[in-house]
mmCIF file of the N, C-alpha and C atoms, coordinates in Angstrom:
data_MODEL
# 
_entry.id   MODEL 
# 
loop_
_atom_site.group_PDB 
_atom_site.id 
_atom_site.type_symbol 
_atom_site.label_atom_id 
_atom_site.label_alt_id 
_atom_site.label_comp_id 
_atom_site.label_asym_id 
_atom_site.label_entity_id 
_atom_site.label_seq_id 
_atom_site.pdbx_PDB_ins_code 
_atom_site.Cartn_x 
_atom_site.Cartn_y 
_atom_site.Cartn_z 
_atom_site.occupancy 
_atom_site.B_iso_or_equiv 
_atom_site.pdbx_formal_charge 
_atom_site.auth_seq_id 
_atom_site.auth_comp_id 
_atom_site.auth_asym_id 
_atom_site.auth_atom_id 
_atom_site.pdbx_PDB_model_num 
ATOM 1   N N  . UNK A 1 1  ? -10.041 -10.136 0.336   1.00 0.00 ? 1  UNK A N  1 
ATOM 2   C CA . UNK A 1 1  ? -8.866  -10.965 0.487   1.00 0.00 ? 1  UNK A CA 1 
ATOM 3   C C  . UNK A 1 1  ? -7.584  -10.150 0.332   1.00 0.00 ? 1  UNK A C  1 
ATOM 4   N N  . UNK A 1 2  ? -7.434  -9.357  -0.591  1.00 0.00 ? 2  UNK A N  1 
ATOM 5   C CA . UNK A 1 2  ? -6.654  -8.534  -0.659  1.00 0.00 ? 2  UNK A CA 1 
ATOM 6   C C  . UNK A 1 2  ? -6.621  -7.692  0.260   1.00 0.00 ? 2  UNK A C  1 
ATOM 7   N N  . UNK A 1 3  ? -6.998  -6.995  0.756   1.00 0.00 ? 3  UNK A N  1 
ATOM 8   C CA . UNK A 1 3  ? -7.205  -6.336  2.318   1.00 0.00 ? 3  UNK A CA 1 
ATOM 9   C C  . UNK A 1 3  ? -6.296  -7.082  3.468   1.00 0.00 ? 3  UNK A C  1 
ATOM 10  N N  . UNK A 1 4  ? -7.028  -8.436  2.956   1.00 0.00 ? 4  UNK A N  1 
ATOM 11  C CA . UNK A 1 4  ? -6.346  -9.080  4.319   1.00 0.00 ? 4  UNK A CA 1 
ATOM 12  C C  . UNK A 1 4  ? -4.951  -9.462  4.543   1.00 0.00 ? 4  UNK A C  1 
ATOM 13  N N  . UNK A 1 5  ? -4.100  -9.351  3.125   1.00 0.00 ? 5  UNK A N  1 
ATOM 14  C CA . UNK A 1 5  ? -3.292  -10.200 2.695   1.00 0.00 ? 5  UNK A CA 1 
ATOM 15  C C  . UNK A 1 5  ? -1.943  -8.886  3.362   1.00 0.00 ? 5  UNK A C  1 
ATOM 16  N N  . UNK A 1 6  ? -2.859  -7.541  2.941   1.00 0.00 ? 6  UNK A N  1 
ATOM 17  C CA . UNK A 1 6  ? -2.258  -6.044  2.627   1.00 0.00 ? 6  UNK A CA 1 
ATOM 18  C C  . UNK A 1 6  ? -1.290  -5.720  4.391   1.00 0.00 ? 6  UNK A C  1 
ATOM 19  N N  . UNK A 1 7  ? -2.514  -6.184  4.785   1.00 0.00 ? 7  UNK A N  1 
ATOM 20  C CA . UNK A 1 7  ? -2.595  -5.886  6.581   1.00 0.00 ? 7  UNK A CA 1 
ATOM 21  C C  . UNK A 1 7  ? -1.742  -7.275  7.418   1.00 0.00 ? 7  UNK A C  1 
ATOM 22  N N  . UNK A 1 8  ? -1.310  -8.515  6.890   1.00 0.00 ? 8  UNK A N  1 
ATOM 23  C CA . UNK A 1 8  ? -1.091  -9.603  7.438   1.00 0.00 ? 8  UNK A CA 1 
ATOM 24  C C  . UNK A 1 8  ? 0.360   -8.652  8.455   1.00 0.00 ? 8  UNK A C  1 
ATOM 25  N N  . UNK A 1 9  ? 0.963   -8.055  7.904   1.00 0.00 ? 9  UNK A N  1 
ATOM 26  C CA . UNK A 1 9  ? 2.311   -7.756  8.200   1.00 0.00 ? 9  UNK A CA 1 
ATOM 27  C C  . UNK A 1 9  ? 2.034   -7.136  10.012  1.00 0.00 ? 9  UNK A C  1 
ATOM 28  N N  . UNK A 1 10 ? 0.743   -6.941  10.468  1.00 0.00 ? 10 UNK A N  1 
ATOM 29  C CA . UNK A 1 10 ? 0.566   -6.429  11.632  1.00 0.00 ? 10 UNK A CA 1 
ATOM 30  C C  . UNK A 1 10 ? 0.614   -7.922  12.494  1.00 0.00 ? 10 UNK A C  1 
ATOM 31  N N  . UNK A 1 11 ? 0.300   -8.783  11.952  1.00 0.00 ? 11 UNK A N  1 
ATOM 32  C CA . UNK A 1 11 ? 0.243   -9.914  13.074  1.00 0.00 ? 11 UNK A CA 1 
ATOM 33  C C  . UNK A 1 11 ? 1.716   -10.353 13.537  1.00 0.00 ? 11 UNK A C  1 
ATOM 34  N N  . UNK A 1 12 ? 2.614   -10.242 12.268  1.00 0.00 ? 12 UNK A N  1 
ATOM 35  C CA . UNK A 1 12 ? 4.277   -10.338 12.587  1.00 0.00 ? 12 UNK A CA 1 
ATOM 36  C C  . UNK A 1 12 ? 4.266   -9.194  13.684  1.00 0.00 ? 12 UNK A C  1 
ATOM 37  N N  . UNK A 1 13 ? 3.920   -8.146  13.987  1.00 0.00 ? 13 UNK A N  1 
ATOM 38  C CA . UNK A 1 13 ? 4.436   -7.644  14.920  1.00 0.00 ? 13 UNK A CA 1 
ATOM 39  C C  . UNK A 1 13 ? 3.850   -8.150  16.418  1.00 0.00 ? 13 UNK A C  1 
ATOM 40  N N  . UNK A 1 14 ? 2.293   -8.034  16.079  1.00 0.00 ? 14 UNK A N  1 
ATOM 41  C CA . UNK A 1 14 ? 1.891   -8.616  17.334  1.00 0.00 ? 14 UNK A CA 1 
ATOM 42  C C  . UNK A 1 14 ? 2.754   -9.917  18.078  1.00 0.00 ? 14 UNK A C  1 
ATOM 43  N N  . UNK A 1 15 ? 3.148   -10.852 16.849  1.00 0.00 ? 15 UNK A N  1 
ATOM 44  C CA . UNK A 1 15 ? 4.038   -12.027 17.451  1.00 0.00 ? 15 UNK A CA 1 
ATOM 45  C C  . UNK A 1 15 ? 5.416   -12.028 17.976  1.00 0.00 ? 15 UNK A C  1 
ATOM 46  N N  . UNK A 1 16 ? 6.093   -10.904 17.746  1.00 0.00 ? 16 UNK A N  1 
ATOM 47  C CA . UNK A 1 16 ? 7.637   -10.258 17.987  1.00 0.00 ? 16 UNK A CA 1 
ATOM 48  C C  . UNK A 1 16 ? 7.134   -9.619  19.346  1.00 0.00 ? 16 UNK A C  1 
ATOM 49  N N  . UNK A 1 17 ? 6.633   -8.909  19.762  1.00 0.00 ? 17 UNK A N  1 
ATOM 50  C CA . UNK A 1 17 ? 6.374   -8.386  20.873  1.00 0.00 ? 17 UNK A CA 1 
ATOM 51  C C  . UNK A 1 17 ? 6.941   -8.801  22.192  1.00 0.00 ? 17 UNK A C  1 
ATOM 52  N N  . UNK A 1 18 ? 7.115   -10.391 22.392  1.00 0.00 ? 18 UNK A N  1 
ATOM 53  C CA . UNK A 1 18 ? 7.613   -10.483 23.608  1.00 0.00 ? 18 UNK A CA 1 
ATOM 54  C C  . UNK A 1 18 ? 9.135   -10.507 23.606  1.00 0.00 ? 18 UNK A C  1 
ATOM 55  N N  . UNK A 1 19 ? 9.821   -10.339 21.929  1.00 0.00 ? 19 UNK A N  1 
ATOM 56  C CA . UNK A 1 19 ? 10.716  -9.686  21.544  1.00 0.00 ? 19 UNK A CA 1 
ATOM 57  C C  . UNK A 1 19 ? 11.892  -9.059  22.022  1.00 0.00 ? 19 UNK A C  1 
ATOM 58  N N  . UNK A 1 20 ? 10.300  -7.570  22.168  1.00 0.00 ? 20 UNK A N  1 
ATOM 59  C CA . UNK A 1 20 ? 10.820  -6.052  22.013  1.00 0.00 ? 20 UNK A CA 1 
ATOM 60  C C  . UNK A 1 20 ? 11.123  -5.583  23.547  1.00 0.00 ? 20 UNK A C  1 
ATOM 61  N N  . UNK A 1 21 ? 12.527  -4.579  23.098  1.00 0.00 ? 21 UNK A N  1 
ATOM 62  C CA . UNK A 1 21 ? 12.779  -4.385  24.739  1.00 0.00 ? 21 UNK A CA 1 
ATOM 63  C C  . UNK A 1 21 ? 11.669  -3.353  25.436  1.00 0.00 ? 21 UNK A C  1 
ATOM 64  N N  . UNK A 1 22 ? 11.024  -2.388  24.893  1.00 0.00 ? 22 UNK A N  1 
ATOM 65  C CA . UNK A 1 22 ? 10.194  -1.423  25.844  1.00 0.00 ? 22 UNK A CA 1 
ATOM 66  C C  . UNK A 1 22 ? 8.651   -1.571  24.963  1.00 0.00 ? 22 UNK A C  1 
ATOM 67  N N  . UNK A 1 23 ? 7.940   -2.266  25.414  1.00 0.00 ? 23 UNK A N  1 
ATOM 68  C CA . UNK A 1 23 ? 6.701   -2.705  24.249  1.00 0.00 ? 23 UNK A CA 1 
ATOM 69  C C  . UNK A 1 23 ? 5.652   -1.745  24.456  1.00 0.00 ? 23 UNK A C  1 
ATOM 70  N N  . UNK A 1 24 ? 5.634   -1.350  25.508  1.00 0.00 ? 24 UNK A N  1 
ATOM 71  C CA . UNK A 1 24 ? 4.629   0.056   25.702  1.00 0.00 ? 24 UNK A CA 1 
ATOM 72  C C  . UNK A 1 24 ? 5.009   1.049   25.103  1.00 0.00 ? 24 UNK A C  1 
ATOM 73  N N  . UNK A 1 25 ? 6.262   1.562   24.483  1.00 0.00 ? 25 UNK A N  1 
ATOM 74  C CA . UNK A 1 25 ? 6.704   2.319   23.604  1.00 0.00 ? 25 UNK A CA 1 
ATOM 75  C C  . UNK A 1 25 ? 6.906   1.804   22.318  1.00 0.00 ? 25 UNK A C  1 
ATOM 76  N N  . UNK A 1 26 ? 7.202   0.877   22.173  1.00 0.00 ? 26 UNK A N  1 
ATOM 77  C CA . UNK A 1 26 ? 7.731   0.284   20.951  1.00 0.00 ? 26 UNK A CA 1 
ATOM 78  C C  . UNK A 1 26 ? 6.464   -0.065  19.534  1.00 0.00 ? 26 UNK A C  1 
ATOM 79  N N  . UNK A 1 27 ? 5.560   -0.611  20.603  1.00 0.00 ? 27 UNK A N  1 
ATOM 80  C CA . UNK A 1 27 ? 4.786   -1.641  19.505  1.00 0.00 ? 27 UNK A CA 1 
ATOM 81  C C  . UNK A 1 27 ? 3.142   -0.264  19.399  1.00 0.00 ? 27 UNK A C  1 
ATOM 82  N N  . UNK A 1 28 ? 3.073   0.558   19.957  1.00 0.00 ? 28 UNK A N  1 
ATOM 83  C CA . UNK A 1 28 ? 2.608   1.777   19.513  1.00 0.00 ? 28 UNK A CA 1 
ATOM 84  C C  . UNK A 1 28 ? 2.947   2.506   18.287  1.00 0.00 ? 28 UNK A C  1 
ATOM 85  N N  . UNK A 1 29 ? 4.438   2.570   18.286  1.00 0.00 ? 29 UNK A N  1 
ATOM 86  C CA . UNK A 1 29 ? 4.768   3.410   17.265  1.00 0.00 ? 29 UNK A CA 1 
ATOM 87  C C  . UNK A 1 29 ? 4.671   2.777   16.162  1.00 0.00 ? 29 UNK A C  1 
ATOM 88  N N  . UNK A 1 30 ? 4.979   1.297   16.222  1.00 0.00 ? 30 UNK A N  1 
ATOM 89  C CA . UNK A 1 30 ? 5.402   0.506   15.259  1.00 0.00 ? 30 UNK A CA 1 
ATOM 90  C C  . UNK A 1 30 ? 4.151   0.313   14.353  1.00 0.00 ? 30 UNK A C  1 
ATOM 91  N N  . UNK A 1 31 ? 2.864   0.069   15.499  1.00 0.00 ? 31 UNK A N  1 
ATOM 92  C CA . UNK A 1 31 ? 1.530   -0.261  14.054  1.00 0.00 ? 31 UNK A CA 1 
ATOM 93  C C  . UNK A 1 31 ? 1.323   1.198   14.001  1.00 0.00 ? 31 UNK A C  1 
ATOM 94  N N  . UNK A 1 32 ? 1.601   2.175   14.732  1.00 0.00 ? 32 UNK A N  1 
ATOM 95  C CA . UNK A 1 32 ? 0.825   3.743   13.842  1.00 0.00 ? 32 UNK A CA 1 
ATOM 96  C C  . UNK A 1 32 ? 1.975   3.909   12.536  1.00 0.00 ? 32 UNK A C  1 
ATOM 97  N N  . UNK A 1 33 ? 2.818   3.475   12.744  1.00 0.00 ? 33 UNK A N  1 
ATOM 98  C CA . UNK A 1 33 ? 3.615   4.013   11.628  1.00 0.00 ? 33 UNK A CA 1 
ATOM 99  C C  . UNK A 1 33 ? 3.497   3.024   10.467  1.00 0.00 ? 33 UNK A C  1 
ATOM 100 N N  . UNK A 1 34 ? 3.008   1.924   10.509  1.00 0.00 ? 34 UNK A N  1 
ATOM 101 C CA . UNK A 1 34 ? 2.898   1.332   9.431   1.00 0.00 ? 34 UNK A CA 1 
ATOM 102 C C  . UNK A 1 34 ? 1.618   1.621   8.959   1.00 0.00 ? 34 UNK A C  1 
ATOM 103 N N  . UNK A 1 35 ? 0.519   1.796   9.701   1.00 0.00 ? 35 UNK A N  1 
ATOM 104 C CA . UNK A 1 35 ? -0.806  1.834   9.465   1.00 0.00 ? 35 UNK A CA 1 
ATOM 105 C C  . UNK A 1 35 ? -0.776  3.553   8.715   1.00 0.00 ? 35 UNK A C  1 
ATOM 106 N N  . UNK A 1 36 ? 0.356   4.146   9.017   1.00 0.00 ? 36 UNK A N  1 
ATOM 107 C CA . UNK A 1 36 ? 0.669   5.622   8.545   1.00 0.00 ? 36 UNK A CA 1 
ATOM 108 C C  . UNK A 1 36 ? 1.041   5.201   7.181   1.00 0.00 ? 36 UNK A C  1 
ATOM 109 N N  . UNK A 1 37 ? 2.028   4.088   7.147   1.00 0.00 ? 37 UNK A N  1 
ATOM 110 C CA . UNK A 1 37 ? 2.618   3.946   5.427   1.00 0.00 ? 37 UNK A CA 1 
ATOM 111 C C  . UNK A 1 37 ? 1.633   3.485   4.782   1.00 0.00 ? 37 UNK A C  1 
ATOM 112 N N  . UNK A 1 38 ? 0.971   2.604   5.163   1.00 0.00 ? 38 UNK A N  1 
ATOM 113 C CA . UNK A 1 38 ? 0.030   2.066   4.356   1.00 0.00 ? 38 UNK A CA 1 
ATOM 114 C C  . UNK A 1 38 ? -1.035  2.918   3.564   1.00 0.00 ? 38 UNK A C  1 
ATOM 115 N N  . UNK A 1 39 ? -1.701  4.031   4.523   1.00 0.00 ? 39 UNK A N  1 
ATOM 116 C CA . UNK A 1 39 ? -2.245  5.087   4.185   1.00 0.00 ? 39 UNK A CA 1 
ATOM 117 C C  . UNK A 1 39 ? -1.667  5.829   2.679   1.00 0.00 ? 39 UNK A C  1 
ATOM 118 N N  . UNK A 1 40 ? -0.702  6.030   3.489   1.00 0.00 ? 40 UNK A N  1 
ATOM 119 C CA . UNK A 1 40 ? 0.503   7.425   2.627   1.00 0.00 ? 40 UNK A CA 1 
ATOM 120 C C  . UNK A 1 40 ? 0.073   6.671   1.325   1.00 0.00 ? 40 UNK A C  1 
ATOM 121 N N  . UNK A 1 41 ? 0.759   5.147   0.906   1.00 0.00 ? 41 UNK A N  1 
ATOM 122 C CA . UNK A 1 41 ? 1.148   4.118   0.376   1.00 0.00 ? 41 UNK A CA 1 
ATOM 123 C C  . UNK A 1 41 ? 0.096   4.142   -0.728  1.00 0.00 ? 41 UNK A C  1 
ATOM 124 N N  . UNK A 1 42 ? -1.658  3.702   -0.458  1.00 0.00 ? 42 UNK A N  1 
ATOM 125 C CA . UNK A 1 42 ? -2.621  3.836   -0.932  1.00 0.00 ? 42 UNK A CA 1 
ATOM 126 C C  . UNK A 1 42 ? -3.002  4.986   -1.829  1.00 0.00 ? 42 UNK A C  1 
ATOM 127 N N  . UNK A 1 43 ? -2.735  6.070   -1.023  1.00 0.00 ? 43 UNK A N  1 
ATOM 128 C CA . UNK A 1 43 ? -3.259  7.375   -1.481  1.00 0.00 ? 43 UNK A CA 1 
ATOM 129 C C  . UNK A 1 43 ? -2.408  7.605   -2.642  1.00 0.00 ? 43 UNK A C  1 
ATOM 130 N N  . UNK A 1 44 ? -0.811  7.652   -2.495  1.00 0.00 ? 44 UNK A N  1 
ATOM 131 C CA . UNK A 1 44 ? -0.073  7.801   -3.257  1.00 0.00 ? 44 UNK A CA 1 
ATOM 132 C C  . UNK A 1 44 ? -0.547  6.407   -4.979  1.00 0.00 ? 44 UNK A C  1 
ATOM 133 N N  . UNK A 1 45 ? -0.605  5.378   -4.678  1.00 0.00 ? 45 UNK A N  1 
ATOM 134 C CA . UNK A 1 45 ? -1.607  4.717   -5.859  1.00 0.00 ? 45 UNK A CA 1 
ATOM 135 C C  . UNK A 1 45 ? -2.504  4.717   -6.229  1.00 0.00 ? 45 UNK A C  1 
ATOM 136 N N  . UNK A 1 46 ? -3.492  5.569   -5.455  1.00 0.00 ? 46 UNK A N  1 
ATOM 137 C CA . UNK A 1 46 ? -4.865  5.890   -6.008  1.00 0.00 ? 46 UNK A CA 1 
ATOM 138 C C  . UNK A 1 46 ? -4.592  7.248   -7.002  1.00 0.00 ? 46 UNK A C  1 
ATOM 139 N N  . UNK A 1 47 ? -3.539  7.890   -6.467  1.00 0.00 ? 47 UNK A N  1 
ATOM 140 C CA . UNK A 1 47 ? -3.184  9.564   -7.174  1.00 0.00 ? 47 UNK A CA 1 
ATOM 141 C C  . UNK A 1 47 ? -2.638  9.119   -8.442  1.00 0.00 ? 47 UNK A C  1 
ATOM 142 N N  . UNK A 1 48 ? -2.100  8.414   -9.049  1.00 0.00 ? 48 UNK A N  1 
ATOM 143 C CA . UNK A 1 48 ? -1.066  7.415   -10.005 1.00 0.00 ? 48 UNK A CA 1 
ATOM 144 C C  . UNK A 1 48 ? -2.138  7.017   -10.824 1.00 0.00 ? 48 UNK A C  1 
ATOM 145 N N  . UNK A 1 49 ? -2.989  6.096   -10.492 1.00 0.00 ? 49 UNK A N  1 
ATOM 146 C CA . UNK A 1 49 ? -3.829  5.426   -10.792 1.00 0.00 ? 49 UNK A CA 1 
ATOM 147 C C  . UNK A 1 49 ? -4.840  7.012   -11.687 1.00 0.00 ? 49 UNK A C  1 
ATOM 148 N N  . UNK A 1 50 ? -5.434  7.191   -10.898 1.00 0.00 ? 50 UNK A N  1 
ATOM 149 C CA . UNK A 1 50 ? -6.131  8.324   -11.337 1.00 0.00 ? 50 UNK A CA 1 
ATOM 150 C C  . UNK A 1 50 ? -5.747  9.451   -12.623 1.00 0.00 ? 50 UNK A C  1 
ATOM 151 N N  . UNK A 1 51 ? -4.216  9.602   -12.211 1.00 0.00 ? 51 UNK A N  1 
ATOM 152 C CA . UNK A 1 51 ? -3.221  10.956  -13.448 1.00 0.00 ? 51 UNK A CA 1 
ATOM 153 C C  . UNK A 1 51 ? -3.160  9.668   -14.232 1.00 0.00 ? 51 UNK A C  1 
ATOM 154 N N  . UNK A 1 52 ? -3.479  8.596   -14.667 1.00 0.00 ? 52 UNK A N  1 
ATOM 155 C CA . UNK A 1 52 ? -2.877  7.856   -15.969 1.00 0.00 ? 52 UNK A CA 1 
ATOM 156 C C  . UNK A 1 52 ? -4.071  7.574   -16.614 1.00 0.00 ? 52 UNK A C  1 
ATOM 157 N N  . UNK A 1 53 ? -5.034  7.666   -15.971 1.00 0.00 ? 53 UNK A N  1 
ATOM 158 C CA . UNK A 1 53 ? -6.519  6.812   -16.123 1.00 0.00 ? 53 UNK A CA 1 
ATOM 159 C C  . UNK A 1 53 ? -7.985  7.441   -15.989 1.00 0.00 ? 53 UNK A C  1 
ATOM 160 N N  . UNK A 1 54 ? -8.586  7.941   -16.975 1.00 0.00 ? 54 UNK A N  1 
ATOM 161 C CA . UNK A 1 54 ? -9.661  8.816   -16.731 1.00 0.00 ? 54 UNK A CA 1 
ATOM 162 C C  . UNK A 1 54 ? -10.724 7.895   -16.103 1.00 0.00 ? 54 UNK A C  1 
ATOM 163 N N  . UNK A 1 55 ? -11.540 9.178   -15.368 1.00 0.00 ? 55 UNK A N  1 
ATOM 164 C CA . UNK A 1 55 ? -12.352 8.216   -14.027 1.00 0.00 ? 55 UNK A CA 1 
ATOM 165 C C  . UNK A 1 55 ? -12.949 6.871   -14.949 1.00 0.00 ? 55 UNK A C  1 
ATOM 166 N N  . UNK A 1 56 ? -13.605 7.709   -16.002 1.00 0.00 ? 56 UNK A N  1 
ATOM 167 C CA . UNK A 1 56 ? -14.507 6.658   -16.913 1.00 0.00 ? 56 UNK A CA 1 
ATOM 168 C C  . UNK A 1 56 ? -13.599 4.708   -17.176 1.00 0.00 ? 56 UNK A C  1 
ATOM 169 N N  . UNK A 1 57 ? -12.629 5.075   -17.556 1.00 0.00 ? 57 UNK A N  1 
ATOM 170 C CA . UNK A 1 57 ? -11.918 3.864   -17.220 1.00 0.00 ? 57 UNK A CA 1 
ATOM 171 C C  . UNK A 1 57 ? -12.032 3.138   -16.253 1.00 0.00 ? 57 UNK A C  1 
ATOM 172 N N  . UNK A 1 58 ? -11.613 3.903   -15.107 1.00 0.00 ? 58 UNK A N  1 
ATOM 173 C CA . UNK A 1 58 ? -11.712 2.999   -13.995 1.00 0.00 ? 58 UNK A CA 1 
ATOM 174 C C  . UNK A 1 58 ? -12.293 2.722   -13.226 1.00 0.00 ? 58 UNK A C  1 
ATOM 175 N N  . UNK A 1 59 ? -13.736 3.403   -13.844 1.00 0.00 ? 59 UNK A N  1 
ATOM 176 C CA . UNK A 1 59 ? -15.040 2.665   -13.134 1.00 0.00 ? 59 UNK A CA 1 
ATOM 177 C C  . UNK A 1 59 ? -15.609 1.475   -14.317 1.00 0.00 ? 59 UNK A C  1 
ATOM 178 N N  . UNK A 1 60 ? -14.837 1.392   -15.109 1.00 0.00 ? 60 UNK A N  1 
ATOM 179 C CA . UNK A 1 60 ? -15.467 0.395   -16.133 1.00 0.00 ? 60 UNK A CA 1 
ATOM 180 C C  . UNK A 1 60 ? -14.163 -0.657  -16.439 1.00 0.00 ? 60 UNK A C  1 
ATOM 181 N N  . UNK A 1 61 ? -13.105 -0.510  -15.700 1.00 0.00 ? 61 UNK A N  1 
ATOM 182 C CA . UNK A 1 61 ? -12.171 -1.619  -15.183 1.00 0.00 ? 61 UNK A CA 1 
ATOM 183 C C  . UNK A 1 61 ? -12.831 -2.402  -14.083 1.00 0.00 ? 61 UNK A C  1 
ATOM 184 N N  . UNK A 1 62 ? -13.149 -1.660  -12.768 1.00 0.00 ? 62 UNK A N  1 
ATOM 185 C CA . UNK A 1 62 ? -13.705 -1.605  -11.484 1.00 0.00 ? 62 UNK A CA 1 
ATOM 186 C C  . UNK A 1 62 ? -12.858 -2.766  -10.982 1.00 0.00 ? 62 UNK A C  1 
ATOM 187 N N  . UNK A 1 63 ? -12.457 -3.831  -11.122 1.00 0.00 ? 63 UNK A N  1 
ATOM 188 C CA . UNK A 1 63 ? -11.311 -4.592  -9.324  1.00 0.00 ? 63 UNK A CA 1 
ATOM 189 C C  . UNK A 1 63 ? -9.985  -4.657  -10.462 1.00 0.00 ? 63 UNK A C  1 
ATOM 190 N N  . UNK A 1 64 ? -9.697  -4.495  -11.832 1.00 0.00 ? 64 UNK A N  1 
ATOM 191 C CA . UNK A 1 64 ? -8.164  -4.299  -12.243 1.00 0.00 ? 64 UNK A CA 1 
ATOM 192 C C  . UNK A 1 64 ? -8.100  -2.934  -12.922 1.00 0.00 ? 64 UNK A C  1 
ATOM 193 N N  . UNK A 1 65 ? -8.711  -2.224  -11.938 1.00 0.00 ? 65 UNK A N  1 
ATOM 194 C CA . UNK A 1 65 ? -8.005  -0.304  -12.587 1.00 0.00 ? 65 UNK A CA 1 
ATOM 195 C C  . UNK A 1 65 ? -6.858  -0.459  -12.074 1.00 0.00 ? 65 UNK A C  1 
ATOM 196 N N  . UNK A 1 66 ? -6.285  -0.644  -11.273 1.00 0.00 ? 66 UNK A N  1 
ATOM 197 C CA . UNK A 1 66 ? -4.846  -0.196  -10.871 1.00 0.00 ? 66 UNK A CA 1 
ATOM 198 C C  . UNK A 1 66 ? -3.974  -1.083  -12.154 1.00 0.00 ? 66 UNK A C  1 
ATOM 199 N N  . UNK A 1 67 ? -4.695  -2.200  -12.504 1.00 0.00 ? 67 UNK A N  1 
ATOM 200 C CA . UNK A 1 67 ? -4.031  -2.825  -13.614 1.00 0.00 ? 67 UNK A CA 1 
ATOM 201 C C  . UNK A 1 67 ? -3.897  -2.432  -15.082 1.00 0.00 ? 67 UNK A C  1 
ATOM 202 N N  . UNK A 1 68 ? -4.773  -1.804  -15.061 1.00 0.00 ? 68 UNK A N  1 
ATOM 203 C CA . UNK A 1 68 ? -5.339  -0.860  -15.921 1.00 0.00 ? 68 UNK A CA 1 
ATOM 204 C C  . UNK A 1 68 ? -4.476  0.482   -16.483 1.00 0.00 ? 68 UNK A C  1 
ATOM 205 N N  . UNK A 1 69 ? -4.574  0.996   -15.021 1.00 0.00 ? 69 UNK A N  1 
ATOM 206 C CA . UNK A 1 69 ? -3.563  2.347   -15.025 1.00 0.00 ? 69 UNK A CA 1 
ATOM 207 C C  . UNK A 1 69 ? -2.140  2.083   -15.209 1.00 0.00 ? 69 UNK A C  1 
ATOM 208 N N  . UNK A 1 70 ? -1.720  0.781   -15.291 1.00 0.00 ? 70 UNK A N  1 
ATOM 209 C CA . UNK A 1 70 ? -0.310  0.344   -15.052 1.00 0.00 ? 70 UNK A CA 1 
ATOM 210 C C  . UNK A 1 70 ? 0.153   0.012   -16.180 1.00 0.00 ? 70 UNK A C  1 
ATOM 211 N N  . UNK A 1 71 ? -0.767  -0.180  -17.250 1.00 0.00 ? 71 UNK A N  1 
ATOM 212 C CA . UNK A 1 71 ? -0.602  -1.201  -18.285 1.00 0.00 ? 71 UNK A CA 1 
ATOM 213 C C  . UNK A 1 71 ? 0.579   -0.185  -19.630 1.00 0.00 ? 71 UNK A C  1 
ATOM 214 N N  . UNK A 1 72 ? -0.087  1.501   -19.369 1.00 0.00 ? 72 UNK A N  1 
ATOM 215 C CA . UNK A 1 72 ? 0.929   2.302   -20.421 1.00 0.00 ? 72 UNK A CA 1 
ATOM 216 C C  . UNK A 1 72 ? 2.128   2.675   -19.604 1.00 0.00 ? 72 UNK A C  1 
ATOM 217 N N  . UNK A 1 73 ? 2.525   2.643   -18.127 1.00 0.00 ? 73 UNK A N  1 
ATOM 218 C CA . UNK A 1 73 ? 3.689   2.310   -18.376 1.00 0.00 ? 73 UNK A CA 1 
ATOM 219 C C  . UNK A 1 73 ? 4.506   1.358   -18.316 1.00 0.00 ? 73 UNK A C  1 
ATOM 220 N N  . UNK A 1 74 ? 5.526   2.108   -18.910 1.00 0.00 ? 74 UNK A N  1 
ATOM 221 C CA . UNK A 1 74 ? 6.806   1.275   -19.282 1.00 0.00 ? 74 UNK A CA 1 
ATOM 222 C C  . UNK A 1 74 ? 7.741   1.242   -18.281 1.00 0.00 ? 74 UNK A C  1 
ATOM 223 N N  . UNK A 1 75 ? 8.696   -0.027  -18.243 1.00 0.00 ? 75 UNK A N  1 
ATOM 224 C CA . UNK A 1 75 ? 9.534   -0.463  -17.415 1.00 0.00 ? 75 UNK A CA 1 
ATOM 225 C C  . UNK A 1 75 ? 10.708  0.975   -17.633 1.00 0.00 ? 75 UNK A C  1 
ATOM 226 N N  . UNK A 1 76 ? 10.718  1.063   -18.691 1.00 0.00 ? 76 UNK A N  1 
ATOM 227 C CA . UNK A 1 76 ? 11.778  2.384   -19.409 1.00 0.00 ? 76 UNK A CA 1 
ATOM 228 C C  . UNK A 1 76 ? 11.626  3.454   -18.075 1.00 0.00 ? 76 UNK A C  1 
ATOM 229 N N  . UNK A 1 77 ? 10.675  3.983   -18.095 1.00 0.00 ? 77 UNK A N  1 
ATOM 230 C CA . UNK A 1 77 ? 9.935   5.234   -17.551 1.00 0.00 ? 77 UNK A CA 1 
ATOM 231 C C  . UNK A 1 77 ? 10.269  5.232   -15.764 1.00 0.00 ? 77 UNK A C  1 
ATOM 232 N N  . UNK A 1 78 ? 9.939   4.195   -15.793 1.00 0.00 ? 78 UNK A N  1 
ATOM 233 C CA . UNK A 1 78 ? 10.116  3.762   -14.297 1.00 0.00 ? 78 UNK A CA 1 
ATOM 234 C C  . UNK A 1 78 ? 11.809  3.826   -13.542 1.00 0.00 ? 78 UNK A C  1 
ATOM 235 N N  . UNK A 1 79 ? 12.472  2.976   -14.711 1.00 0.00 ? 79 UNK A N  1 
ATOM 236 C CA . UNK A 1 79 ? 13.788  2.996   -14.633 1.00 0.00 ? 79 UNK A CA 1 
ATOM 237 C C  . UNK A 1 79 ? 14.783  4.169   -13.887 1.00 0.00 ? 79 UNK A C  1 
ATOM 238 N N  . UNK A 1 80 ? 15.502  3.620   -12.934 1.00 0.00 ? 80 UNK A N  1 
ATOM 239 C CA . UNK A 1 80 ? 16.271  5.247   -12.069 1.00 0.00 ? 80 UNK A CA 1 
ATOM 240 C C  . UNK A 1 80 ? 17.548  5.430   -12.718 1.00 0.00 ? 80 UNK A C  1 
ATOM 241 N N  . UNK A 1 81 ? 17.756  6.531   -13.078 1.00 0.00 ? 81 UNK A N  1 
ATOM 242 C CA . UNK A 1 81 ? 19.409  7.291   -14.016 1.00 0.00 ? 81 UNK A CA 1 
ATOM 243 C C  . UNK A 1 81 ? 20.799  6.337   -12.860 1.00 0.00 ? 81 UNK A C  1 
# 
């Protein structure tokens, strides 16, 4: 479900399409590049997830490790100067 919920944002494009002014150019770039962030996006929270959280944890969290890994930090930490 989460998967599905992650990915919904591709059907908004499919539905804009008759939209867009050049769609043979347009709506190419548009799902590789999101399907690119999403990637980037993942990897970059699995790497996070992982430096906060020894494996052993988060195979013994198993569907809230990311909740898991999130839980020592702080809003502080996060915070931008």
């Amino acid at each position: 479900m989460i998967i599905f919920l992650a990915y919904e944002g591709f059907e908004l494009i499919a539905n804009t399409a008759e939209n867009v002014k050049n769609p043979r150019k347009t709506l190419p770039r548009a799902y590789y590049s999101a399907v690119g962030f999403v990637i980037v996006l993942y990897v970059l929270i699995s790497l996070v997830a992982v430096q906060n959280l020894p494996v052993k944890e988060i195979v013994a969290a198993k569907d809230y490790a990311l909740a898991e890994a999130a839980r020592d930090l702080s809003w502080e930490a996060l915070a931008l100067p």
